[in-house]
N, CA, C and O atoms as a DFTB+ gen file, in Angstrom:
228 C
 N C O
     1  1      50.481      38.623     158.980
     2  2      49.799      38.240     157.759
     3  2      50.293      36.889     157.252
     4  3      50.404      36.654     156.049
     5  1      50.603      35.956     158.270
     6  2      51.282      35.009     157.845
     7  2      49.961      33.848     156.881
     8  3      50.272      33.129     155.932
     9  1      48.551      33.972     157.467
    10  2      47.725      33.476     156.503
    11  2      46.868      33.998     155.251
    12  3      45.684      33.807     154.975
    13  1      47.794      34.668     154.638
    14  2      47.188      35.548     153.684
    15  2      47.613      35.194     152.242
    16  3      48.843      35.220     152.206
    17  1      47.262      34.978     151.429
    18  2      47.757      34.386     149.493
    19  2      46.755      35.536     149.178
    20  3      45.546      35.643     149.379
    21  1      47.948      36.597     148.452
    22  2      47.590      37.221     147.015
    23  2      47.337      36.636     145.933
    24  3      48.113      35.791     145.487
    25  1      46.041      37.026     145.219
    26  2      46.210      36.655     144.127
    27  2      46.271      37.980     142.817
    28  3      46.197      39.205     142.909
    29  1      46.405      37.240     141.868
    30  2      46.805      38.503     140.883
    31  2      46.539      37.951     139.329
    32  3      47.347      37.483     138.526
    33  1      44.972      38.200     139.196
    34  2      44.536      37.316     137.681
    35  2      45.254      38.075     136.223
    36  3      45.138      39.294     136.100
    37  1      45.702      37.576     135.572
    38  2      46.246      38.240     134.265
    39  2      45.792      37.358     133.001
    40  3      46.341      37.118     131.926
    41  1      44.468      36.944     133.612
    42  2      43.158      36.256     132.722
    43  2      42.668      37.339     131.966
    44  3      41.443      37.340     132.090
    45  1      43.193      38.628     130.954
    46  2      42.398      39.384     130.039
    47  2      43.250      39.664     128.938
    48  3      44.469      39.637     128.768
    49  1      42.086      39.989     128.116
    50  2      42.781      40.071     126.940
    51  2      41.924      41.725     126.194
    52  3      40.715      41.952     126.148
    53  1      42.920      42.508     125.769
    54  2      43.173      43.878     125.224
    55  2      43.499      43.580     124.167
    56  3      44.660      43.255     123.918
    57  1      42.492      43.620     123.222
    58  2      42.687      44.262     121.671
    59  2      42.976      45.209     121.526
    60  3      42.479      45.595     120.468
    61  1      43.534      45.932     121.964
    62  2      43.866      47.397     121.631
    63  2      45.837      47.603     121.537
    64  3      46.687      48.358     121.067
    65  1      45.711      46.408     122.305
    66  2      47.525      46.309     122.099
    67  2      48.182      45.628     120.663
    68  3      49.356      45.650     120.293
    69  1      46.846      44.943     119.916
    70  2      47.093      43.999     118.731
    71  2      48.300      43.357     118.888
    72  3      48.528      42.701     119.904
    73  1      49.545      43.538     117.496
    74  2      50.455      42.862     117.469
    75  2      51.356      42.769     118.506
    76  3      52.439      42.217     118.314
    77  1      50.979      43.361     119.883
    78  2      52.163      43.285     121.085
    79  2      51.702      42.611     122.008
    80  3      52.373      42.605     123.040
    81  1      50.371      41.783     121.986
    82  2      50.255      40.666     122.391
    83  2      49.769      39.803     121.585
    84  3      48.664      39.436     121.983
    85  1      50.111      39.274     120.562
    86  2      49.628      38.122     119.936
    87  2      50.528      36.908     120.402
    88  3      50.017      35.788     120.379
    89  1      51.854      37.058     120.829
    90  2      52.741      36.123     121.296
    91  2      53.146      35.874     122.445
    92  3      53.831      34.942     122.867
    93  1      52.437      37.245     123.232
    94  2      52.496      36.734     125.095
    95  2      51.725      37.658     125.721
    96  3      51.394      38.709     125.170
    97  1      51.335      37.289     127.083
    98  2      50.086      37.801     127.460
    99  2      50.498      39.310     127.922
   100  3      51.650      39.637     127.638
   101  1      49.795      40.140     128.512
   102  2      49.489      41.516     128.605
   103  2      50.492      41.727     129.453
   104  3      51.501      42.430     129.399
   105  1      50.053      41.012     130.232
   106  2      50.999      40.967     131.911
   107  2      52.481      41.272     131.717
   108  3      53.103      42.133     132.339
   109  1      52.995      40.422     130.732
   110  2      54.613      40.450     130.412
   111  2      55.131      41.682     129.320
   112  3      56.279      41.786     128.887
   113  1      53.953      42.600     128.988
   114  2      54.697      43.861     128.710
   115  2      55.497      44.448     129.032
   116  3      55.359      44.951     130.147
   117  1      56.763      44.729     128.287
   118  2      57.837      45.926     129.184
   119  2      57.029      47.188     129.521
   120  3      55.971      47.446     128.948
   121  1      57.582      47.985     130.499
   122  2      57.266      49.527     130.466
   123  2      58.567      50.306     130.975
   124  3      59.666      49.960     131.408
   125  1      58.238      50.926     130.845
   126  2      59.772      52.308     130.661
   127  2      61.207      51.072     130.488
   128  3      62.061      50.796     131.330
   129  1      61.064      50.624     129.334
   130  2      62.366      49.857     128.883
   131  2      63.282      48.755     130.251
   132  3      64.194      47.976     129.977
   133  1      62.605      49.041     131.956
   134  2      63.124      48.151     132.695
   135  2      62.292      47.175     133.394
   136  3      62.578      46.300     134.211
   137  1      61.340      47.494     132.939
   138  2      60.053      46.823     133.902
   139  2      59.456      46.174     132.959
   140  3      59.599      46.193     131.737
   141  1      58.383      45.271     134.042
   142  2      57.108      44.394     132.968
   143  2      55.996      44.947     133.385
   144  3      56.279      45.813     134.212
   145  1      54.725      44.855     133.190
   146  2      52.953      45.485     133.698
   147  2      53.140      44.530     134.933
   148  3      52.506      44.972     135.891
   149  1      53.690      43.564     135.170
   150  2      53.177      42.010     136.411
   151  2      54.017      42.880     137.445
   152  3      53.505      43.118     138.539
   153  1      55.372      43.399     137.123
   154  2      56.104      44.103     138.379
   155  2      55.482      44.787     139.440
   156  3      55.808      44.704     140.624
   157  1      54.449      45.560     138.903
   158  2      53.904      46.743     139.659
   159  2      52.738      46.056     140.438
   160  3      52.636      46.553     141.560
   161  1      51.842      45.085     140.199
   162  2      51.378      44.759     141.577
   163  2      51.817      43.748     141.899
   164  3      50.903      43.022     142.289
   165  1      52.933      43.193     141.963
   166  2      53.719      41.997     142.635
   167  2      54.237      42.844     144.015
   168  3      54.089      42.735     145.232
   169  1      55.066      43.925     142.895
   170  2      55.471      44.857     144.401
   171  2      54.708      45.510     144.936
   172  3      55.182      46.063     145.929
   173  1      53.419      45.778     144.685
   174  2      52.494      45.887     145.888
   175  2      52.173      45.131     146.950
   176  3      52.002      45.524     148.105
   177  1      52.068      43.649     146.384
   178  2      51.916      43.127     147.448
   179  2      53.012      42.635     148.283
   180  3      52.673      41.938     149.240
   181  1      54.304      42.867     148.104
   182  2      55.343      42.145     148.465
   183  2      55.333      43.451     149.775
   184  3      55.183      43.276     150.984
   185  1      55.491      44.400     149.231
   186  2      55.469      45.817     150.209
   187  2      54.100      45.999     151.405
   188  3      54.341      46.426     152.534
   189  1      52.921      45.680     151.047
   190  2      52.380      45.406     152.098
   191  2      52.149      44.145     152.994
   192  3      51.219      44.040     153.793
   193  1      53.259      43.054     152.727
   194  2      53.447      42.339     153.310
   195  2      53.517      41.136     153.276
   196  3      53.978      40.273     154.023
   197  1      52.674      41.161     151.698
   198  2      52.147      39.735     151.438
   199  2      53.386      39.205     150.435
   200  3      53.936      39.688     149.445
   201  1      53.580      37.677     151.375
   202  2      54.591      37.259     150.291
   203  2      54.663      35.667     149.333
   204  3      55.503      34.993     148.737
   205  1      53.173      35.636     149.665
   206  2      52.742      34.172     149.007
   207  2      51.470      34.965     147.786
   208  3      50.309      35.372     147.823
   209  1      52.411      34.854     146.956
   210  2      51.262      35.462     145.756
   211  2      51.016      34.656     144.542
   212  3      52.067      34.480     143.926
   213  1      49.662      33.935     143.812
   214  2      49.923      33.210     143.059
   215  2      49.001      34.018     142.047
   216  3      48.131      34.840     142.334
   217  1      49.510      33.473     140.478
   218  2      48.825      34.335     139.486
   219  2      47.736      33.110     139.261
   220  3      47.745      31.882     139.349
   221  1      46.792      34.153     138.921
   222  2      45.554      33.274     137.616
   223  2      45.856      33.632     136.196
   224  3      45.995      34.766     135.738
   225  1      45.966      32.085     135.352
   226  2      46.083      33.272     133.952
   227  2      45.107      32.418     132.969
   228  3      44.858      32.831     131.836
């Protein structure tokens, strides 16, 4: 998979989170106090192989 680029858009926006994103985007939410929301498909793709991943934001 050496010619392969993930991408991974974190181009949206959730009103429903109100004041917990007014100062940074969705993506950079913590979850269970060690993680961010961006962790979980970064390491998807890192685990199936892909290791050139660029965000859209």
């Amino acid at each position: 998979m050496k010619s392969l680029m993930g991408l991974i858009s974190t181009n949206y926006n959730i009103d429903e989170f109100g004041v917990l994103t007014e100062e940074r985007p969705v993506a950079s939410l913590p979850f269970g106090g060690r993680y961010r929301l961006i962790d979980f498909p970064l390491s998807n793709m890192v685990n199936s192989g892909i290791s050139t991943v660029g965000l859209i934001t």
